[in-house]
DOPAPA-963889 format. One record per residue (C-alpha): x negated, y negated, z; residue in three letters; residue number from 1. Coordinates in pm, 1 decimal. Layout:
BEGIN
<r><xx>X</xx><yy>Y</yy><zz>Z</zz><code>ALA</code><pos>NUM</pos></r>
...
***
This chain:
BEGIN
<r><xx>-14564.2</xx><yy>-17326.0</yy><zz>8321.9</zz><code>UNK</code><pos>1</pos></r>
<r><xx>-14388.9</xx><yy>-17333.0</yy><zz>8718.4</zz><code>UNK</code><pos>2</pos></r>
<r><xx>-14263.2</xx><yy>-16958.4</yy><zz>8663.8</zz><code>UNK</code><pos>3</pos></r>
<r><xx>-14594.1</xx><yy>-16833.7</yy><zz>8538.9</zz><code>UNK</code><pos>4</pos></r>
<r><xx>-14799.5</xx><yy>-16964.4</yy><zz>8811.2</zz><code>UNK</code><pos>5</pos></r>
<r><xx>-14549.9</xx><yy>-16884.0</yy><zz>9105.7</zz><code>UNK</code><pos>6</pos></r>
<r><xx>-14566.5</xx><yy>-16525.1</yy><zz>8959.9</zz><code>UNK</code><pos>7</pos></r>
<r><xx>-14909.0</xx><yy>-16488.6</yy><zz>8912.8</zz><code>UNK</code><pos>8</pos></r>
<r><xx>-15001.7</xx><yy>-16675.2</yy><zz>9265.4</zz><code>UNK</code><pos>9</pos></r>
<r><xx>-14755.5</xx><yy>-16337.4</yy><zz>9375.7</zz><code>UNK</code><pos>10</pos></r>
<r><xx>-14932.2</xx><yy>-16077.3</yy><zz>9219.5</zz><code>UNK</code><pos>11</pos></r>
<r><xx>-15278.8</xx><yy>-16256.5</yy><zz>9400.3</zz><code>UNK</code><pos>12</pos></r>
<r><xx>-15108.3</xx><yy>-16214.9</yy><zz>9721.0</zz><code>UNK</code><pos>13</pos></r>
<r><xx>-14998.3</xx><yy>-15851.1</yy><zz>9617.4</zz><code>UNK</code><pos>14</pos></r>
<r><xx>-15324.7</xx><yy>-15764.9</yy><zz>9486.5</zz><code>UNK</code><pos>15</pos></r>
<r><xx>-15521.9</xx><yy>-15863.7</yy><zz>9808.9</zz><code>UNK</code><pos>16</pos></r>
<r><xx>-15315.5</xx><yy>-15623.5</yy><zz>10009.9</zz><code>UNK</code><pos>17</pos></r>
<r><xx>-15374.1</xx><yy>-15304.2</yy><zz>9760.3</zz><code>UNK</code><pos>18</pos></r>
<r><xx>-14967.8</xx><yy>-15309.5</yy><zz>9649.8</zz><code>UNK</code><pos>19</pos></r>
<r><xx>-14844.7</xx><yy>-15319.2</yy><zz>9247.6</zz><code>UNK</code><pos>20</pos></r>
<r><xx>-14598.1</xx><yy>-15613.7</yy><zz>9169.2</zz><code>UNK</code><pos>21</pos></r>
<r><xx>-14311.9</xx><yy>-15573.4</yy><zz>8891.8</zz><code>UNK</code><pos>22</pos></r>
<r><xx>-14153.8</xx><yy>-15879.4</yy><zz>8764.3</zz><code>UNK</code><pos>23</pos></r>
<r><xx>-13828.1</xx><yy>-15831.7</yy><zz>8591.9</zz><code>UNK</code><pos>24</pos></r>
<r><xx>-13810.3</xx><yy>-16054.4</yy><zz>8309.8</zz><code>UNK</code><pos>25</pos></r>
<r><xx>-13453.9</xx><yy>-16004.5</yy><zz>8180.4</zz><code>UNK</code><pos>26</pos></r>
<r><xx>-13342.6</xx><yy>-16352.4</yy><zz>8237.8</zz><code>UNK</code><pos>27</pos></r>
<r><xx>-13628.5</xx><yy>-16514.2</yy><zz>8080.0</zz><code>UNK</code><pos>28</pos></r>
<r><xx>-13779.6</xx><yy>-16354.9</yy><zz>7757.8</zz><code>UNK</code><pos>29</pos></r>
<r><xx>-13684.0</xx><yy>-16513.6</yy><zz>7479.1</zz><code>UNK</code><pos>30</pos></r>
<r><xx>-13563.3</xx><yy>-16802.9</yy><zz>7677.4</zz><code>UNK</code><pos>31</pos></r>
<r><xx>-13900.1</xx><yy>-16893.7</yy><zz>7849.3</zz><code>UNK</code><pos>32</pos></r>
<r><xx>-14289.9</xx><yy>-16824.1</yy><zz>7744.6</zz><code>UNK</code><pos>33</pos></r>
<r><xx>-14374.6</xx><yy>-16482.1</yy><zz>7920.8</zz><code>UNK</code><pos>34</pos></r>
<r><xx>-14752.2</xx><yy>-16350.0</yy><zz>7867.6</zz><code>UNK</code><pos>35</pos></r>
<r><xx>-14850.4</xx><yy>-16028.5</yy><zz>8065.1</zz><code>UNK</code><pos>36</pos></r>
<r><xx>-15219.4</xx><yy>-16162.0</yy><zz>8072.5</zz><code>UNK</code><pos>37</pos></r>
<r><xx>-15136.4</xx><yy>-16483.7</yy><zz>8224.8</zz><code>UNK</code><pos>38</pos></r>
<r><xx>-14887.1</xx><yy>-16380.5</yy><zz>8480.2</zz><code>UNK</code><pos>39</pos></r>
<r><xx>-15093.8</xx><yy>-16103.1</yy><zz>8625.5</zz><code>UNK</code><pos>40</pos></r>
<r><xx>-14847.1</xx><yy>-15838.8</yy><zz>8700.9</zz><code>UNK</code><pos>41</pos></r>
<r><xx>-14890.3</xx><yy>-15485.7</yy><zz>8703.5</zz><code>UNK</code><pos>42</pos></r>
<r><xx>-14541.6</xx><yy>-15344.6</yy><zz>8552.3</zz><code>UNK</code><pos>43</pos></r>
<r><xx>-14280.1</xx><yy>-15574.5</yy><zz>8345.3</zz><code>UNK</code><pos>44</pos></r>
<r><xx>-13913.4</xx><yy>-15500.9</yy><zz>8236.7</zz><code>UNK</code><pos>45</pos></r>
<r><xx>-13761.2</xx><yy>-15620.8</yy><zz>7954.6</zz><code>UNK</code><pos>46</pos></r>
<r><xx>-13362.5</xx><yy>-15595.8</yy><zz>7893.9</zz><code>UNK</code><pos>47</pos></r>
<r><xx>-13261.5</xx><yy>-15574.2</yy><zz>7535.0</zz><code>UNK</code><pos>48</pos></r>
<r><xx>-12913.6</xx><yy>-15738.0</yy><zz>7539.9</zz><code>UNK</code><pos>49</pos></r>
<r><xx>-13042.7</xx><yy>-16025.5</yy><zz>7710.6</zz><code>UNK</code><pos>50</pos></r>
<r><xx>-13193.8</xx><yy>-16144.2</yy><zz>7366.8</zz><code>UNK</code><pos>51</pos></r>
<r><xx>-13009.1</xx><yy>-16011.0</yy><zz>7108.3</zz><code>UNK</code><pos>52</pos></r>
<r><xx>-13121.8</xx><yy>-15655.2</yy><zz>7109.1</zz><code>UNK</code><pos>53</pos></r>
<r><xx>-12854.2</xx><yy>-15333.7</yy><zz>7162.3</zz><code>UNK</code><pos>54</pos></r>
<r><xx>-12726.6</xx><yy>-15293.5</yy><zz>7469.6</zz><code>UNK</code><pos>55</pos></r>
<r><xx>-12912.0</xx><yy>-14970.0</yy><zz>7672.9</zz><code>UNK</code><pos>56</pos></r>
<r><xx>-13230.6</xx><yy>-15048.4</yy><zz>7542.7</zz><code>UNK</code><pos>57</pos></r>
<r><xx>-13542.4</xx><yy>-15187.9</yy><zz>7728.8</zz><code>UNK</code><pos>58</pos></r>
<r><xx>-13894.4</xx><yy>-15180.8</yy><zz>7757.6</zz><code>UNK</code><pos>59</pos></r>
<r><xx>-14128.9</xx><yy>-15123.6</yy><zz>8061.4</zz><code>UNK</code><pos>60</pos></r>
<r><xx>-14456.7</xx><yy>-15257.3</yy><zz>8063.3</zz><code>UNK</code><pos>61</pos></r>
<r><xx>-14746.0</xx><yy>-15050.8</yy><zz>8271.4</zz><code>UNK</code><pos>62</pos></r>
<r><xx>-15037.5</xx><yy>-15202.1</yy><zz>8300.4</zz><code>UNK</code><pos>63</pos></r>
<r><xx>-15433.9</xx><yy>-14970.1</yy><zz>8311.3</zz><code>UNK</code><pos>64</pos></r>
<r><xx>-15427.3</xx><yy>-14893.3</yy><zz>8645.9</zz><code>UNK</code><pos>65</pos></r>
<r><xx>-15061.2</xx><yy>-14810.0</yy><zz>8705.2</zz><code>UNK</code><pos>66</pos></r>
<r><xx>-15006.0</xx><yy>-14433.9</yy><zz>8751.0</zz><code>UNK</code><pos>67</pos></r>
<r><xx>-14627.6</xx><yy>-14327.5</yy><zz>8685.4</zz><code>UNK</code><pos>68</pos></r>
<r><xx>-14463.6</xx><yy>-14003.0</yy><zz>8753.8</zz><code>UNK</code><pos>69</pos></r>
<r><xx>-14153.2</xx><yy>-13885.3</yy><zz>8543.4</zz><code>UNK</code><pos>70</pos></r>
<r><xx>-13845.0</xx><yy>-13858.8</yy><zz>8711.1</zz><code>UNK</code><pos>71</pos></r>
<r><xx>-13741.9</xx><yy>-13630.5</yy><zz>8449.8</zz><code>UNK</code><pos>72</pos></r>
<r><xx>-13918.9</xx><yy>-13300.9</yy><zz>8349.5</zz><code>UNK</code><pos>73</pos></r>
<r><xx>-13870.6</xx><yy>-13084.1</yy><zz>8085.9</zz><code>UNK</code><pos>74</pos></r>
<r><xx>-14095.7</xx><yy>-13267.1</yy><zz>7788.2</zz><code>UNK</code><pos>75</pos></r>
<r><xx>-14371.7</xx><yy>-13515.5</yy><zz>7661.4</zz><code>UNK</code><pos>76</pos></r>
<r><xx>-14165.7</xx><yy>-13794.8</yy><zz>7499.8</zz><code>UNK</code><pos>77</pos></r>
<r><xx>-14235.9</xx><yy>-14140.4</yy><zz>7593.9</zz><code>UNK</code><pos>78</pos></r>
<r><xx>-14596.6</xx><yy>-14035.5</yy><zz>7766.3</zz><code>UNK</code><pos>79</pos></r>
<r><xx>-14475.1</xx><yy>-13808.6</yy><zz>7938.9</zz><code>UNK</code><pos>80</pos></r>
<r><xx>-14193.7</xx><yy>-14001.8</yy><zz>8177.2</zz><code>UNK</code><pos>81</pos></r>
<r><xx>-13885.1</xx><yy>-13917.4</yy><zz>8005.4</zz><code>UNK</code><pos>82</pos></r>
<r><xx>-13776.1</xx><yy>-13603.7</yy><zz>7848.1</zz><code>UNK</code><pos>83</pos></r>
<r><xx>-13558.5</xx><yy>-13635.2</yy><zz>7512.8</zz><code>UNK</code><pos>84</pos></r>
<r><xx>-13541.0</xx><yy>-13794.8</yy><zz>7189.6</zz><code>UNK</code><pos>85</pos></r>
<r><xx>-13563.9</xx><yy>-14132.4</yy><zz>7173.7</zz><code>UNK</code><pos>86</pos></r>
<r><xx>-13370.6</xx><yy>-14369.6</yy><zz>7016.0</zz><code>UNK</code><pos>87</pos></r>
<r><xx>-13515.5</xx><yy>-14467.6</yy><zz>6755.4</zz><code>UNK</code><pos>88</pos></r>
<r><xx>-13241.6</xx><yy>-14707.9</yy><zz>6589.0</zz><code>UNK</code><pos>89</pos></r>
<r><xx>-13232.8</xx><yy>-14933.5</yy><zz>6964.2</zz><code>UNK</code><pos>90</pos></r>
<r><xx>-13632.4</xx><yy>-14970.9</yy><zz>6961.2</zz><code>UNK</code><pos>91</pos></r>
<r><xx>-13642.6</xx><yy>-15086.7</yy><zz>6654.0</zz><code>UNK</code><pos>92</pos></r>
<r><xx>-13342.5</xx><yy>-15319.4</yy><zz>6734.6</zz><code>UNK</code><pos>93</pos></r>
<r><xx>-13527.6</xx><yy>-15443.7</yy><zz>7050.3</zz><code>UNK</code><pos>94</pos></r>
<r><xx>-13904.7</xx><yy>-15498.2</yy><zz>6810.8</zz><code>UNK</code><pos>95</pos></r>
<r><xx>-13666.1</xx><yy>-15688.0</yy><zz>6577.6</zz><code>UNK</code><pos>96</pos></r>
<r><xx>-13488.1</xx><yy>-15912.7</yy><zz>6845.7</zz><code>UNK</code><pos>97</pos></r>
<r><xx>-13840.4</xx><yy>-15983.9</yy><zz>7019.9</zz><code>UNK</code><pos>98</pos></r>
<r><xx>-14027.6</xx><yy>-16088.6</yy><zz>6663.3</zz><code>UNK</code><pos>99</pos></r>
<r><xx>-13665.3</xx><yy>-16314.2</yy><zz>6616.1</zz><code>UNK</code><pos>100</pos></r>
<r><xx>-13688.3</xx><yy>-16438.7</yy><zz>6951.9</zz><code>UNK</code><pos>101</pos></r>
<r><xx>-14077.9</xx><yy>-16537.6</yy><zz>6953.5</zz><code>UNK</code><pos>102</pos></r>
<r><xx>-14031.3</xx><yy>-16706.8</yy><zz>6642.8</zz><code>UNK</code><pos>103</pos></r>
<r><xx>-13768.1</xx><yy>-16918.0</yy><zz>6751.0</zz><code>UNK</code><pos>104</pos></r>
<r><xx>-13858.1</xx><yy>-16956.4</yy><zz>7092.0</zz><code>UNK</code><pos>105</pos></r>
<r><xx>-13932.3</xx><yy>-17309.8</yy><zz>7077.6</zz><code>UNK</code><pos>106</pos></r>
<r><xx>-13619.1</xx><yy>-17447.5</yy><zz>6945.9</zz><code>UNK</code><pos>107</pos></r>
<r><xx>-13397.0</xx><yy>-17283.9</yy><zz>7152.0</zz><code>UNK</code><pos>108</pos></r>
<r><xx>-13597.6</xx><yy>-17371.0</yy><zz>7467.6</zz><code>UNK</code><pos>109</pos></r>
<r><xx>-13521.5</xx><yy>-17720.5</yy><zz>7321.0</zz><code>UNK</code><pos>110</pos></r>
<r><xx>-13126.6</xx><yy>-17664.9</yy><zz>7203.3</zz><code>UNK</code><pos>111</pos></r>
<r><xx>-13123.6</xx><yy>-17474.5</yy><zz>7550.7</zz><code>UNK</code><pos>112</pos></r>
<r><xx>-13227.0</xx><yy>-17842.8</yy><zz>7728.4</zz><code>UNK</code><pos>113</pos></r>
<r><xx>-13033.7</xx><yy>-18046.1</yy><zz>7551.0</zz><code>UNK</code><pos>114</pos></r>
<r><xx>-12700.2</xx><yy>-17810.8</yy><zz>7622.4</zz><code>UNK</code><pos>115</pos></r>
<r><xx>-12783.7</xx><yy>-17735.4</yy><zz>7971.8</zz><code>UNK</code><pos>116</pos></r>
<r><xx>-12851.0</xx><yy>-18135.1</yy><zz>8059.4</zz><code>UNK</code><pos>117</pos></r>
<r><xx>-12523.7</xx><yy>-18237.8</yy><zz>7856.7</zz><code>UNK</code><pos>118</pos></r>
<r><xx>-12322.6</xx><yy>-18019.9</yy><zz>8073.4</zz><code>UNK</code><pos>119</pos></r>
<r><xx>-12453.4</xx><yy>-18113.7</yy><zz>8369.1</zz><code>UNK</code><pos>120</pos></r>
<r><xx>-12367.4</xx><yy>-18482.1</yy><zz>8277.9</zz><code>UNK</code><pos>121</pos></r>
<r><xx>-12036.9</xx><yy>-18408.0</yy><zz>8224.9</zz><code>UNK</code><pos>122</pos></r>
<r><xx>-11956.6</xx><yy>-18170.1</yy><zz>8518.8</zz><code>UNK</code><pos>123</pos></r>
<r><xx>-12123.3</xx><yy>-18477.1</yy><zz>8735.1</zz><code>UNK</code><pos>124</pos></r>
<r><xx>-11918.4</xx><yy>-18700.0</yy><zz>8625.4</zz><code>UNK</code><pos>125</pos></r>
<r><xx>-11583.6</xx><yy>-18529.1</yy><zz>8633.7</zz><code>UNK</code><pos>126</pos></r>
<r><xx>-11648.7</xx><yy>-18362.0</yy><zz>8987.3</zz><code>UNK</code><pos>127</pos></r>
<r><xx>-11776.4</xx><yy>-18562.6</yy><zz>9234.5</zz><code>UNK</code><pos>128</pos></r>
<r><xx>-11946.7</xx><yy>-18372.7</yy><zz>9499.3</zz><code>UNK</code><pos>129</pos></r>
<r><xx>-12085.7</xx><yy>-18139.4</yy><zz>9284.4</zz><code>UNK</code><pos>130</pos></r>
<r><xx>-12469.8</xx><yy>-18018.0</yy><zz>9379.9</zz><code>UNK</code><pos>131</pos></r>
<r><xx>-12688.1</xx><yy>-17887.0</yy><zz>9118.7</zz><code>UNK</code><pos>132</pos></r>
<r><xx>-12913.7</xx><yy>-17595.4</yy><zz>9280.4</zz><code>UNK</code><pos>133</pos></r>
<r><xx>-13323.6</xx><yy>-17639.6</yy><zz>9157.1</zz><code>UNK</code><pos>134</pos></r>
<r><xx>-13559.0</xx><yy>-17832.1</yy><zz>8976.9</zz><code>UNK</code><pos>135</pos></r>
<r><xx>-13461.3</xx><yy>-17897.8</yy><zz>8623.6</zz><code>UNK</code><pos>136</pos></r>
<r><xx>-13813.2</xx><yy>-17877.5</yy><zz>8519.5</zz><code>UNK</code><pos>137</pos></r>
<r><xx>-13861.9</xx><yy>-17546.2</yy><zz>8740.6</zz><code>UNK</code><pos>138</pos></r>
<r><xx>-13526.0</xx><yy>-17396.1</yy><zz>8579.1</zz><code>UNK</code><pos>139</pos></r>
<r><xx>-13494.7</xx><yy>-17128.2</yy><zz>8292.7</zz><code>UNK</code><pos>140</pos></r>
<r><xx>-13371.0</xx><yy>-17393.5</yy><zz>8028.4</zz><code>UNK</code><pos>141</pos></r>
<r><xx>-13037.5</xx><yy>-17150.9</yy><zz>7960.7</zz><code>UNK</code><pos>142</pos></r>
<r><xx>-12885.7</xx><yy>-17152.8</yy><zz>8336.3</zz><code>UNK</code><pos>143</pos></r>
<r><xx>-12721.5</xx><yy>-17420.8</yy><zz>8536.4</zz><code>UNK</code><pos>144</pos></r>
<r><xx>-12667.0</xx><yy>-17283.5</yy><zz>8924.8</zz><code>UNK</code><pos>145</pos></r>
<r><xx>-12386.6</xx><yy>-17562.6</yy><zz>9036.7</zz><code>UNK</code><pos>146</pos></r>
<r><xx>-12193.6</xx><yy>-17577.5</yy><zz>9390.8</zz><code>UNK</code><pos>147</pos></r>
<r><xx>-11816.3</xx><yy>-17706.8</yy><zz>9407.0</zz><code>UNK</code><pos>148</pos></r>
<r><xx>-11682.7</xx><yy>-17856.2</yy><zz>9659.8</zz><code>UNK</code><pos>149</pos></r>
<r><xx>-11379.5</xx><yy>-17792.5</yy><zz>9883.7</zz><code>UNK</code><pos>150</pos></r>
<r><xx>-11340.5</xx><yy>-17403.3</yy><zz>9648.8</zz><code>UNK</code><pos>151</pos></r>
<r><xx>-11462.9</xx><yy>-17058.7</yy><zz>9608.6</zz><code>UNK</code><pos>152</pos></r>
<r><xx>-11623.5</xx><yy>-16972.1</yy><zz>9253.1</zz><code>UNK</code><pos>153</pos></r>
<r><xx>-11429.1</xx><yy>-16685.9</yy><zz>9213.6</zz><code>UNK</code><pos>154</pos></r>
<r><xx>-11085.4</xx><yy>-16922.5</yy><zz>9268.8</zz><code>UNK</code><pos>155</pos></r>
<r><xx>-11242.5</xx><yy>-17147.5</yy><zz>9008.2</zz><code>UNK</code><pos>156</pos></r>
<r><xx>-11318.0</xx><yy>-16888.8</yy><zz>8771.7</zz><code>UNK</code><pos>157</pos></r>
<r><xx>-10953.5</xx><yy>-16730.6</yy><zz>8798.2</zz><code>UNK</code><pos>158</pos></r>
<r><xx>-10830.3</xx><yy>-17123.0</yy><zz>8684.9</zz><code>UNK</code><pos>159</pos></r>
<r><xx>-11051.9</xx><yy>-17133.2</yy><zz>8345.0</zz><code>UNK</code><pos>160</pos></r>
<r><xx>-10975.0</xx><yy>-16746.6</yy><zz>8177.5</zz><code>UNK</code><pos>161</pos></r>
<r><xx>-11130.6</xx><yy>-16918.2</yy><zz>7908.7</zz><code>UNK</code><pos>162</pos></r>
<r><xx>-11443.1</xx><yy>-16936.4</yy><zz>8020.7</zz><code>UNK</code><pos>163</pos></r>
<r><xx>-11689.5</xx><yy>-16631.9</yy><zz>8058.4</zz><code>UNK</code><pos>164</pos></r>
<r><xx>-11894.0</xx><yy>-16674.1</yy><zz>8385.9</zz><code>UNK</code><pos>165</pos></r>
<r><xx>-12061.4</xx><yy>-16554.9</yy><zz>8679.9</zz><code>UNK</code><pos>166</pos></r>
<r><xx>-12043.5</xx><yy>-16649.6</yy><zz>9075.6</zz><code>UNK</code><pos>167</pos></r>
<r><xx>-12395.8</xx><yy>-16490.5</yy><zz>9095.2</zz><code>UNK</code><pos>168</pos></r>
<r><xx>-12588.4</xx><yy>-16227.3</yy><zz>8938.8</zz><code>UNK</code><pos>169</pos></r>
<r><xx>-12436.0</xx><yy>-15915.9</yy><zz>8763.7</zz><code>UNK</code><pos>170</pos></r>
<r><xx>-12610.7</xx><yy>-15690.2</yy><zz>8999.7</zz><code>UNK</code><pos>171</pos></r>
<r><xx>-12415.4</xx><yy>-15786.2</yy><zz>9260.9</zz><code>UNK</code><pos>172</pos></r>
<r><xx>-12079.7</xx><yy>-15887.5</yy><zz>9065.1</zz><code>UNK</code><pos>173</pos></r>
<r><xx>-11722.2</xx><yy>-15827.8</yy><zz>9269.1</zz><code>UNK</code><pos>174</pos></r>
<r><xx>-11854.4</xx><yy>-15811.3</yy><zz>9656.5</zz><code>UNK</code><pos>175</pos></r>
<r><xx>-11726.8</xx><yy>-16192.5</yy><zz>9671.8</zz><code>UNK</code><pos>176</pos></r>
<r><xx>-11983.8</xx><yy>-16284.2</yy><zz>9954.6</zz><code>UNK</code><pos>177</pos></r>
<r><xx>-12180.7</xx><yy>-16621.4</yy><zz>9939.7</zz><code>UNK</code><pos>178</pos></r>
<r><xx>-12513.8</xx><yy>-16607.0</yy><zz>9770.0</zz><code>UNK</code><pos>179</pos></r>
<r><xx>-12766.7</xx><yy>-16471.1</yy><zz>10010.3</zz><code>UNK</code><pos>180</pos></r>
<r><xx>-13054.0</xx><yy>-16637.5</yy><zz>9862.1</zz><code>UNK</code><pos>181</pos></r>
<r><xx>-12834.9</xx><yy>-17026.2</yy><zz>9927.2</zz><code>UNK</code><pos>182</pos></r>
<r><xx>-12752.4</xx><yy>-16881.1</yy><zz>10282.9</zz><code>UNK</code><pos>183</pos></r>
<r><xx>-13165.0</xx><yy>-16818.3</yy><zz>10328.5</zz><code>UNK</code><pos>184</pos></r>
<r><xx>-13216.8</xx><yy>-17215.5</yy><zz>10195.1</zz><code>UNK</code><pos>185</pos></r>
<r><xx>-12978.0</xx><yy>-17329.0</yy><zz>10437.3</zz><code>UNK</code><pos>186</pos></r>
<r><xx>-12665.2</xx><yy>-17359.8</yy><zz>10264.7</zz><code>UNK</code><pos>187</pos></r>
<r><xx>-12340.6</xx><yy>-17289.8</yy><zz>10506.2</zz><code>UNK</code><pos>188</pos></r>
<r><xx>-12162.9</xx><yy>-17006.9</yy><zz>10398.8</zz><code>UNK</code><pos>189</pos></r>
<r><xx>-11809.6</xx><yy>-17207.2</yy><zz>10315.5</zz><code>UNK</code><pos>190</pos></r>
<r><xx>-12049.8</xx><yy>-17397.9</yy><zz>10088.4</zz><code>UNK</code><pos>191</pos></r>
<r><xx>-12221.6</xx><yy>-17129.1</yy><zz>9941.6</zz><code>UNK</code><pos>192</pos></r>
<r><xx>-11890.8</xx><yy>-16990.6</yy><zz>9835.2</zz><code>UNK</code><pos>193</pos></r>
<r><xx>-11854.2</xx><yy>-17236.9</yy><zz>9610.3</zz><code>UNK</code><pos>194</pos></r>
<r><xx>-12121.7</xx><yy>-17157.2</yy><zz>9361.6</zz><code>UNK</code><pos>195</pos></r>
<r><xx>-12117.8</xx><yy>-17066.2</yy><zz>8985.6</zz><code>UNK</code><pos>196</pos></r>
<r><xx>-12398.4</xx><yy>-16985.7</yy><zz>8744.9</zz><code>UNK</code><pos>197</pos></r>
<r><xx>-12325.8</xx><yy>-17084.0</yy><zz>8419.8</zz><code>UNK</code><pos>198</pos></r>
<r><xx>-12521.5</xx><yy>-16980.8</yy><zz>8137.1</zz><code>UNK</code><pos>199</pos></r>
<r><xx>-12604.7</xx><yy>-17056.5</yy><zz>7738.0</zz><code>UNK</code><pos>200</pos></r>
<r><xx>-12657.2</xx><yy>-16829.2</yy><zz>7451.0</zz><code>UNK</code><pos>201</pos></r>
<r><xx>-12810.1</xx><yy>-16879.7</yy><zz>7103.9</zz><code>UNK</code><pos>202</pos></r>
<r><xx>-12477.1</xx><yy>-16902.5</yy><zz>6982.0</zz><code>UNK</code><pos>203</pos></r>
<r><xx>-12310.1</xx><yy>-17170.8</yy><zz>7221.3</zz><code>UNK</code><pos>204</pos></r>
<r><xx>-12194.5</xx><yy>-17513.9</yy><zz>7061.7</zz><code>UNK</code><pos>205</pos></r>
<r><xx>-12178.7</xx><yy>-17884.1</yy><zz>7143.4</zz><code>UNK</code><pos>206</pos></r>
<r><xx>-11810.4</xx><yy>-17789.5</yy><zz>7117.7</zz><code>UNK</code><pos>207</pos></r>
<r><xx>-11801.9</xx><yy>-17470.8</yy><zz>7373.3</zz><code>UNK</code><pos>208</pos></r>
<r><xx>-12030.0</xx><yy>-17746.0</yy><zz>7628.4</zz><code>UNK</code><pos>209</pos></r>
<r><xx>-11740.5</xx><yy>-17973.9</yy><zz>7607.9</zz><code>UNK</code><pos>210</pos></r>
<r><xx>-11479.1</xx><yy>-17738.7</yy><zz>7626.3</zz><code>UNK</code><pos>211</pos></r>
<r><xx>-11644.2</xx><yy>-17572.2</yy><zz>7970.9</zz><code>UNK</code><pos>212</pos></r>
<r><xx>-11692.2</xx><yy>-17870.8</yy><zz>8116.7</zz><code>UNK</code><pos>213</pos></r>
<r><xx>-11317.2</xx><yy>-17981.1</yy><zz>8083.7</zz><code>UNK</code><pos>214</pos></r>
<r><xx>-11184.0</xx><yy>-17645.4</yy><zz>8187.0</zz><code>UNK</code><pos>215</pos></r>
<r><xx>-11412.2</xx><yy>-17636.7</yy><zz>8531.3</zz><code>UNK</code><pos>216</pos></r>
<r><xx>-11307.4</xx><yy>-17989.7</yy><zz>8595.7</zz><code>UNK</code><pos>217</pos></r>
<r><xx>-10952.9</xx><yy>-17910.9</yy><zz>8536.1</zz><code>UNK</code><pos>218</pos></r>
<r><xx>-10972.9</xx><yy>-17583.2</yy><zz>8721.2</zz><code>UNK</code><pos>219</pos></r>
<r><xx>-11154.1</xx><yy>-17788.4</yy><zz>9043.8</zz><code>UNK</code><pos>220</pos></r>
<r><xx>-10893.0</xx><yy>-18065.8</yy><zz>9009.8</zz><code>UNK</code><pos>221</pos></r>
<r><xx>-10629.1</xx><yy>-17787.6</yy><zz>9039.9</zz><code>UNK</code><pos>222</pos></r>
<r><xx>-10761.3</xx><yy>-17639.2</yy><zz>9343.2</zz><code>UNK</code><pos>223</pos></r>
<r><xx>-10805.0</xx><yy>-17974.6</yy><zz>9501.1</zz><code>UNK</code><pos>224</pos></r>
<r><xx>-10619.2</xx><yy>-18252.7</yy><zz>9432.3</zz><code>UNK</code><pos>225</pos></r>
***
C-alpha cells in the first residue's frame, strides 16, 4: 500500500541518522491496513474513538529498542510509565473495537470507496470549481479534502448546521487560518480558506451522502450566487 511504503521509506531516512520515528495512526486503523512490521516505525499511537472504542482510551506501541521514561512517578502500572489503576473496562473496549474492526476491515474499506467516490460525484457536479485535494488511490478511503470556490469553510459550514464537519484537523480546530500544509503545496491563502474535510463513519448511509451533498451545494450557492 502508498501509506505503508511512504512511512516506512521515513523511518529508513530516520533510521540512517540515529533518530526514532512515531507515526500516529488515529486516522487510519480500522480504516486502512496498518502492520508495525511492515511500516518500520519505532513507536505507534492508536486513538480509541476513532474506531469505535471509548473515548480516552489509546494504545502506544514501543518497539525493542525504544527506552521510555515515565512522566509520572509514584508506581509500576503500565511498565512502569504511568502511575494508577488502569482502566480496565476502556482496554477491553479498545481489544474489542480492534478484533471488530480487523474483521471487517475489508468491507468497509470497500463501503468507504463507494461513499467517498459518490460524494465526490455529486459535489462535482453541483459546484463547479470545486478541487479535490490528493490521489484517490493515495487517500484514506473515509476522507474527502475538497476546496470551494469564491468562500471560507467555516462560512460554508455555518450554512449546513446539519452537517457535522471539519475545516481541517481537530488539533487545530477554531484558529480559522488556511491550512498550512495547502499554503506549503502552493495553494494561495484566499484559496486555501476555502477547504473542508469531510469524513465517513461505519454508520453513514447512501441517504446521509445525498443529504451532505445537497446541503454543501445549497450552502455554496448561498454564499455565491
Amino acid at each position: 500500500m502508498i501509506l505503508a511504503a511512504a512511512a516506512a521509506a521515513a523511518a529508513r531516512l530516520a533510521h540512517a541518522r540515529g533518530a526514532w520515528i512515531h507515526l500516529d495512526t488515529a486516522q487510519s486503523v480500522g480504516k486502512h491496513p496498518v502492520e508495525v512490521a511492515a511500516l518500520g516505525v519505532d513507536l505507534l499511537s492508536i486513538a480509541g474513538h476513532k474506531l469505535g472504542a471509548p473515548k480516552g482510551v489509546g494504545a502506544l506501541y514501543v518497539g525493542p529498542c525504544v527506552t521510555l521514561a515515565p512522566l509520572l512517578l509514584g508506581a509500576n502500572h503500565e511498565r512502569g510509565l504511568r502511575p494508577g489503576t488502569e482502566n480496565v473496562a476502556s482496554i477491553v473496549g479498545l481489544g474489542v473495537a480492534c478484533e471488530v474492526a480487523r474483521r471487517e476491515l475489508g468491507e468497509r474499506i470497500a463501503r468507504f470507496l463507494g461513499q467517498r467516490e459518490r460524494l465526490w460525484r455529486a459535489l462535482a457536479e453541483a459546484v463547479p470549481g470545486l478541487r479535490r485535494h490528493g490521489e484517490p488511490a493515495s487517500c484514506l478511503a473515509n476522507t474527502l479534502h475538497l476546496r470551494f470556490p469564491g468562500v471560507s469553510g467555516e462560512q460554508l459550514l455555518a450554512r449546513a448546521p446539519e452537517l457535522a464537519a471539519s475545516t481541517g484537523s481537530a488539533c487545530h480546530a477554531g484558529h480559522g487560518q488556511a491550512p498550512a500544509v495547502l499554503l506549503a503545496m502552493g495553494v494561495a491563502e484566499h484559496e486555501a480558506r476555502g477547504a473542508l474535510r469531510l469524513s465517513l463513519g461505519p454508520g453513514t448511509s447512501e441517504q446521509d451522502i445525498d443529504g451532505a451533498a445537497l446541503a454543501l451545494a445549497r450552502a455554496w450557492r448561498s454564499l455565491t450566487m
